[in-house]
C-alpha positions in Angstrom: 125.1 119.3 83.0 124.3 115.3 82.9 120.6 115.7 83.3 120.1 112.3 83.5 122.1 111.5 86.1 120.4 114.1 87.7 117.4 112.2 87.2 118.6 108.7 88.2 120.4 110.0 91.7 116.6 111.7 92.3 115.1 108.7 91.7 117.4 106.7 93.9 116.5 109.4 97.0 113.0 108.6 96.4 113.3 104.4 95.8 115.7 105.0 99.2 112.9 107.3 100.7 115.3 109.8 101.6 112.9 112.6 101.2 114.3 114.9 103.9 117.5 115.0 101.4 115.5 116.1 98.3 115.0 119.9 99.0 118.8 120.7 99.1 119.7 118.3 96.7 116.9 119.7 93.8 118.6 123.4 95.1 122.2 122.7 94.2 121.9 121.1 91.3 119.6 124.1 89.7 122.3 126.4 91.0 124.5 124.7 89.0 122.5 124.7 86.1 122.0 128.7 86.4 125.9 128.3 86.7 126.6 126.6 83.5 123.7 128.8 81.7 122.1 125.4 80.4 118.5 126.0 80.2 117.4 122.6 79.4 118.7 121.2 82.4 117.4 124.1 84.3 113.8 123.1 82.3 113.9 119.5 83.8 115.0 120.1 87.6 111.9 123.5 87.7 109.4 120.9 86.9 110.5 118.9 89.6 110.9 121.7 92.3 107.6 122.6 91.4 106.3 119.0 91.6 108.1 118.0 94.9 107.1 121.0 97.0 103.7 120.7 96.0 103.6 117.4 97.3 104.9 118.1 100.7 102.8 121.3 101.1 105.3 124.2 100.9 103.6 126.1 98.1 105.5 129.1 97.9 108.5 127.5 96.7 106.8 125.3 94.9 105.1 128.5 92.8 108.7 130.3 92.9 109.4 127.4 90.9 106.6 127.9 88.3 107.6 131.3 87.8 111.2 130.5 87.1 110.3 127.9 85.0 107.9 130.1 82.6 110.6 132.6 82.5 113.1 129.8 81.2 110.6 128.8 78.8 110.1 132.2 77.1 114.2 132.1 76.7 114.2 128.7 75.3 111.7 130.2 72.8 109.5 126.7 73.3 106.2 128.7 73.5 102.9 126.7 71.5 105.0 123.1 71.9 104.2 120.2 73.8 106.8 120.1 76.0 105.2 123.4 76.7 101.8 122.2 77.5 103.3 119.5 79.3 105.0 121.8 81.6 102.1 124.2 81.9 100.2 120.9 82.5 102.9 120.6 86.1 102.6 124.7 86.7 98.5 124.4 86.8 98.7 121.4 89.3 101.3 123.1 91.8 98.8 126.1 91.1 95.7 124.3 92.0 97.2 122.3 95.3 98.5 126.3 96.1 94.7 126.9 96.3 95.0 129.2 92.8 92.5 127.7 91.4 91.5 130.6 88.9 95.4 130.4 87.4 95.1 126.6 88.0 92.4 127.2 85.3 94.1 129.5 82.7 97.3 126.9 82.6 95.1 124.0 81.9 93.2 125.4 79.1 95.7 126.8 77.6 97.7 123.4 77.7 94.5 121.9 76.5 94.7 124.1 73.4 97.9 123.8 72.8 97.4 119.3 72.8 94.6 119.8 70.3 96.7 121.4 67.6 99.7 119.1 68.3 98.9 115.6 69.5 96.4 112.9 68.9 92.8 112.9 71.4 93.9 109.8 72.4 97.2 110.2 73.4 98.3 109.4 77.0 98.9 113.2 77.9 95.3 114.5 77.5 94.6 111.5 80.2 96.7 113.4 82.3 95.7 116.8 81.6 91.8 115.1 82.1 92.7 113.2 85.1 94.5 116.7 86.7 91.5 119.1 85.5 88.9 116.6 87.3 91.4 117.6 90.7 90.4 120.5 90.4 86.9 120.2 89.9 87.1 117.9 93.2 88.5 121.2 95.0 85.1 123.1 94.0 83.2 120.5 95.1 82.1 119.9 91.5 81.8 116.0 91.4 79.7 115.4 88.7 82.1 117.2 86.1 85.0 115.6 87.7 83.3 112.4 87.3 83.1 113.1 83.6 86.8 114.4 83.0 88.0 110.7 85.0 86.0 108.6 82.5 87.5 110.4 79.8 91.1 109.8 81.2 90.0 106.3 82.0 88.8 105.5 78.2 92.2 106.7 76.9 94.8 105.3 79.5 93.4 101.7 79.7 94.1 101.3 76.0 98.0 102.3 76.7 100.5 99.4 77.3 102.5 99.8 80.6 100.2 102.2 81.9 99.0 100.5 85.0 100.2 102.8 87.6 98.1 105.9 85.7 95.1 103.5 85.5 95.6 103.0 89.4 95.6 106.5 89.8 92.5 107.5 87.6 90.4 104.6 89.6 91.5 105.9 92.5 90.5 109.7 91.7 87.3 108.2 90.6 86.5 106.6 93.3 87.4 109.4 95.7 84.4 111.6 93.1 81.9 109.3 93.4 82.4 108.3 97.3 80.8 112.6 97.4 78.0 111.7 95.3 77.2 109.1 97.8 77.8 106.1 95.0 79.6 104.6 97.2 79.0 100.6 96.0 80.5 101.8 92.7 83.5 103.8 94.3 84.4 101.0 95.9 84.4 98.9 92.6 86.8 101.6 91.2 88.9 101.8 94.5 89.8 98.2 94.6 90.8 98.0 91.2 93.2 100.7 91.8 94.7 99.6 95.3 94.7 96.0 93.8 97.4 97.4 91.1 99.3 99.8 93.7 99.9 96.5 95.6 101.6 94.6 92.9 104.1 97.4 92.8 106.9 96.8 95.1 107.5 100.6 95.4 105.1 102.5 96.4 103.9 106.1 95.9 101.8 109.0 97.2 99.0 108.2 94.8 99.0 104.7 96.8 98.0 106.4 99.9 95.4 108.6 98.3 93.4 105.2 97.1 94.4 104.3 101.1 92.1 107.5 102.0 89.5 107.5 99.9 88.6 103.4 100.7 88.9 104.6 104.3 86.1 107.3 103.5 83.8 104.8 101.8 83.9 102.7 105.0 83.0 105.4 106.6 80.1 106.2 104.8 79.3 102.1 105.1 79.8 102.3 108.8 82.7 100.0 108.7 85.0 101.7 111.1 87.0 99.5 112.0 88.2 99.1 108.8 88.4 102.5 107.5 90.8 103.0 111.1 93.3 100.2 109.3 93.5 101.9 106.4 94.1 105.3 107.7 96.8 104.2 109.5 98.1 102.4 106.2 97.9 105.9 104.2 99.2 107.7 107.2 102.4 105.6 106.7 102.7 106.4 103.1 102.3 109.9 103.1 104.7 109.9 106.0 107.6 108.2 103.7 106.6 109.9 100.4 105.8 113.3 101.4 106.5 114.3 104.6 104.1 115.7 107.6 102.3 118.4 105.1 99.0 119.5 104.4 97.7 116.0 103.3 99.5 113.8 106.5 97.5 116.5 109.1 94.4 116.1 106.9 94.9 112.4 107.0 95.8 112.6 110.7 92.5 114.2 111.4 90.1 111.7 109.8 92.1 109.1 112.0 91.3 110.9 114.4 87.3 111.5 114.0 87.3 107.7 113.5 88.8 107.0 116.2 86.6 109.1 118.8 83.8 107.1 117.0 84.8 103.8 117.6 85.7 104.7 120.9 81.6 106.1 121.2 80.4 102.8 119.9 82.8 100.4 122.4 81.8 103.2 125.3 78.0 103.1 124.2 78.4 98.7 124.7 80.2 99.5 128.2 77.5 101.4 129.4 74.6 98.7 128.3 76.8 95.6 130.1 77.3 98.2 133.1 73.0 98.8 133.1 73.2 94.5 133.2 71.2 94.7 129.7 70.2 91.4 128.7 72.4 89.6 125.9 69.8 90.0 124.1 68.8 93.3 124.1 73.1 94.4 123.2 72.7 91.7 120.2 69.3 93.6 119.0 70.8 97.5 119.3 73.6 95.9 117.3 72.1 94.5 115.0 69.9 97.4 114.4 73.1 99.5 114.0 75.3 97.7 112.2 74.0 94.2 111.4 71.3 95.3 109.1 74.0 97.1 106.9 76.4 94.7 107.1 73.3 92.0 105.8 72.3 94.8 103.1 75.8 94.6 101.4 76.9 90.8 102.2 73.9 88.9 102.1 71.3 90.2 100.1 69.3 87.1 99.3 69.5 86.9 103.2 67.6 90.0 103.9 65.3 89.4 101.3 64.2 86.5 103.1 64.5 87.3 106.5 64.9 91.2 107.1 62.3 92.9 105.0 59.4 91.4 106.4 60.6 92.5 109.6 61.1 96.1 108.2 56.9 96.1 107.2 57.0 97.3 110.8 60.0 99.6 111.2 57.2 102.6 111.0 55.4 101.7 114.6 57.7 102.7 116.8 57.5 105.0 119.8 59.4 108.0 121.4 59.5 111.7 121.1 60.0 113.5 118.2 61.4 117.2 117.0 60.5 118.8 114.5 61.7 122.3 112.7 58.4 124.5 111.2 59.9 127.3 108.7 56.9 129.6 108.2 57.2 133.2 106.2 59.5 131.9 103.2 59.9 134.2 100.5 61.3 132.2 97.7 61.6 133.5 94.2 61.7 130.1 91.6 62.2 130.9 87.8 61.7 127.7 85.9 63.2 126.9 82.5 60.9 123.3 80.6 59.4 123.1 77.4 56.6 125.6 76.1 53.9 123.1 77.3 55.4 122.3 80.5 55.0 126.0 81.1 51.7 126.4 79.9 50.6 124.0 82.0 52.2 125.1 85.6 50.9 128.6 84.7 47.4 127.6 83.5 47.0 125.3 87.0 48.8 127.3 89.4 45.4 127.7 91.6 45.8 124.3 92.3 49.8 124.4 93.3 49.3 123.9 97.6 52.7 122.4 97.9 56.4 122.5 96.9 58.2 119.0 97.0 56.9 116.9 100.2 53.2 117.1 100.3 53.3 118.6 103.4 55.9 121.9 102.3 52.8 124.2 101.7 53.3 127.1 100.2 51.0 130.4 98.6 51.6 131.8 95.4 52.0 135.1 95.0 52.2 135.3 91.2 52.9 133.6 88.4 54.0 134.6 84.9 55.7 133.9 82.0 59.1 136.3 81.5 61.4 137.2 79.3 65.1 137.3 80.4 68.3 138.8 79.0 71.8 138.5 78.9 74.0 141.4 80.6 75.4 142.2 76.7 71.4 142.8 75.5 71.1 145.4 78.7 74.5 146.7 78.0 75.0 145.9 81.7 78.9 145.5 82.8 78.0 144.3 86.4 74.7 143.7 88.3 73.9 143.9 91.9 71.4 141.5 93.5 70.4 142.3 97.1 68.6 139.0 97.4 70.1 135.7 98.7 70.5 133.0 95.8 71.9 129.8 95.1 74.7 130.3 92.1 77.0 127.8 90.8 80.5 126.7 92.4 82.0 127.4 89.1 81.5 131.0 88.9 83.8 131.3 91.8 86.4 129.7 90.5 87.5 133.4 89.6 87.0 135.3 92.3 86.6 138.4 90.4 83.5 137.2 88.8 80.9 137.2 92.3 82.5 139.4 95.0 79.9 140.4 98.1 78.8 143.7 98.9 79.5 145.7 102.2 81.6 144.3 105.1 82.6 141.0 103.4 86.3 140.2 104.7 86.2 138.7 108.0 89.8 138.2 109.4 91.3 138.7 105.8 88.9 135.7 104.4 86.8 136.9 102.2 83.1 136.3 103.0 80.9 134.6 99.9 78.0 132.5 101.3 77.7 128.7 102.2 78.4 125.9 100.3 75.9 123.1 99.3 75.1 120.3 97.2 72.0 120.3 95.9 69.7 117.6 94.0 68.7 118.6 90.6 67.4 115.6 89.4 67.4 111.3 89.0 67.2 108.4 87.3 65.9 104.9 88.7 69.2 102.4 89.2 68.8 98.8 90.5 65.0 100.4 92.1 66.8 103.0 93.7 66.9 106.6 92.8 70.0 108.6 91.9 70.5 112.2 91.9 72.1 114.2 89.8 74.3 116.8 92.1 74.9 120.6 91.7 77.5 122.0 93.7 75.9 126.2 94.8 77.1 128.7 97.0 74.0 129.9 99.0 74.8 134.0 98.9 73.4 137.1 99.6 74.3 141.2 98.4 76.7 140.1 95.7 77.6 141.9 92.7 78.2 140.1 89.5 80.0 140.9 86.4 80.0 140.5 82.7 83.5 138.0 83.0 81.3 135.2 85.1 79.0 134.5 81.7 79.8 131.6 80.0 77.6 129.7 77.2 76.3 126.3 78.0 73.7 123.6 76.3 70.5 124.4 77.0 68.9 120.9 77.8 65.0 121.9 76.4 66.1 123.6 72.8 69.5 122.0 72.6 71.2 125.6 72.2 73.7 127.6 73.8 72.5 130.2 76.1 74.1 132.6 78.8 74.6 131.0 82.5 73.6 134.3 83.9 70.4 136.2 82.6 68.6 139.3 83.9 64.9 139.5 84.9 64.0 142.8 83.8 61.3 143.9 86.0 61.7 147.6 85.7 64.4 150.1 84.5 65.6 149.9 88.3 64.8 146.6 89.2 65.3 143.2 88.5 66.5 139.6 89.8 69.9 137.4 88.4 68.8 134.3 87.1 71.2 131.4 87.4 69.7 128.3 85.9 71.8 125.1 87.4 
């Protein structure tokens, strides 16, 4: 089989956007390939099945594919090569858009392994593989590591000639990370660097429309609607031509949507005041106050320095009612990892300990020790079960075998876990403003936890590897899970 005229006639459906002809046409020519009994050309039209029906959402064939194509692999005998890991590299994406994320997992390490014993750290495929991993970091809601993976595929890829379209992409998945960490000044940086290089490419593709989408939701966050609405409708467009009305057009579809109902709030909001005859200038103050003032913040910054922080000095005497929440008979449990003298000194002053954060958070301390904690191999413990409610990192249920809930915990053939936050660990003082360093959790409760969820990470007081889960031994029957984040 001529595989690469196979190629070129799939690339001229996809130049000629004649996507509704690439299912049969990817089909027929792997039937012919199984036909003729060549397994390279069978190699090279898998990883596109699998590739192509990921991107217009029909995972099942899209994970038929993977399996074919691992079976053609073993009978090829190309097990521990490259073009192995490169291929395990495509099987781990379909897997991770599939929602698989633990087998997403296992198929990038593995390729990862396989790259370190075979190519150089600075070749363009560990880009990839870092660029893909940080994906699926994104799905967990783990920004901060996807951050980290980008930057890594960013220092490598820059320094590759003709690469500009996988630069466009890594700015792009950056940008789309750090718009969830609420950077949003610096995702925009990122984000018009990478639509600025889609642009200059007269044919487009999906990864366009996913820079499209993640601008759009750093308007948002900016409170610039109206442009965020334009660029929706831009990405809706591309997603529409490149990958059909899947999972990503109907997610696309509903953010229009969501904008839309809130511009039409804002215009219906102005209606009403002209309808109440408000004054001119009491519609120019409420927008102002809205929008103008934000609008200032980011334009014209030597502006408001002048002008609108005086007027702020006063911003705190204003009138109205106010709601409040009161949360009284807490029972929180707080172990605390910090140097020995840190801990000497919150144990030898916790009399005088009246509050927990805000000053006015009070809270009475029960008791207060130092403890000793353990790993689950020092208990020869296999599993543990916690019947209180804790925050435990996103990571450890990447595998769902690792944290699984006790009692009634499938609702509707969803399996129940907990709720999803991100939490502020701690910051560090940018441009006078404070940033946070995130930690995606899973707020749970009655879970049992097993040996398989430990994994060895830094720790940042002794600079040593310890156990991400540890037991607080408190008697031979009792004791809590510690998960330091």
């Amino acid at each position: 089989m001529d595989v690469e005229k196979f190629l070129n006639s799939l690339d001229n459906l996809f130049e000629k956007k004649k996507i509704n002809e690439v299912p049969v046409f990817l089909e027929e020519n792997y039937k012919e390939a199984v036909r003729e009994n060549d397994l390279s050309a069978q190699f090279t039209i898998l990883n596109e099945m699998m590739g192509f029906f990921r991107d217009i959402s029909e995972y099942e064939k899209s994970i038929k594919a993977c399996h074919q194509c691992i079976d053609v692999m073993q009978k090829m005998g190309i097990q521990g090569s490259v073009h192995y890991a490169t291929s395990l590299q495509n099987i781990a994406n379909a897997h991770r858009a599939a929602g698989l994320l633990k087998e997403a997992l296992q198929y990038y390490m593995e390729a990862f392994r396989i790259y370190e014993r075979n190519i150089d750290s600075n070749d363009y495929r560990f880009a990839s593989l870092h660029n893909n991993i940080a994906l699926l970091y994104q799905e967990i809601g783990d920004y901060e590591t996807a951050v980290a993976h980008l930057k890594k595929a960013l220092s490598i890829i820059k320094n590759i000639q003709g690469a500009e379209i996988e630069v466009a992409t890594t700015y792009s998945n950056l940008g789309a990370s750090l718009v969830e960490l609420d950077k949003v000044d610096e995702a925009v940086e990122y984000l018009n660097k990478a639509l600025e290089i889609y642009r200059r490419d007269e044919v487009k593709n999906f990864h366009y429309s996913g820079a499209l989408c993640a601008m759009a939701g750093a308007m948002c966050k900016k409170h610039r609607y109206y442009e965020a609405e334009n660029l929706y409708r831009e990405a809706l467009g591309e997603i529409e031509i490149n990958m059909g009305k899947g999972t990503a057009y109907k997610i696309t579809k509903d953010n229009l949507e969501k904008v839309e109902n809130k511009l039409k709030n804002i215009e219906g909001n102005l209606n009403r005041n002209t309808e109440k005859n408000i004054s001119g200038l009491q519609l120019a103050k409420g927008f102002y106050e809205e929008y103008g003032a934000l609008m200032i913040a980011e334009k014209f910054k030597e502006y408001e320095e002048k002008y609108s922080i005086p007027i702020s000095k006063f911003r705190t005497l204003t009138r109205g009612p106010k709601y409040y929440e009161l949360l009284t008979d807490i029972k929180l449990i707080l172990h605390i990892k910090a140097q020995d003298e840190v801990m000497y000194d919150i144990v030898n002053n916790i009399d005088n300990f009246t509050s927990l954060g805000r000053s006015e958070d009070f809270v009475d301390v029960k008791e207060c020790s130092l403890v000793q904690t353990y790993d689950m191999d020092e208990l020869d413990m296999d599993e543990v079960e916690c019947d209180n409610s804790a925050y435990l990192d996103a990571r450890l249920f990447i595998n769902e075998e690792n944290v699984f809930p006790i009692g009634a915990a499938v609702r509707n053939g969803v399996k129940k876990y907990g709720t999803r936050y991100i939490l502020n660990k701690n910051y560090i003082i940018e441009n006078e403003k404070r940033v946070f360093h995130k930690k995606s959790v899973i707020y749970t409760s009655n879970f049992v936890i097993d040996r398989d969820a430990v994994d060895y990470t830094t720790n940042e007081i002794t600079n040593t590897n310890m156990p991400n889960i540890l037991i607080d031994r408190i008697s031979d029957n009792k004791y809590y899970v510690v998960n330091l984040l």
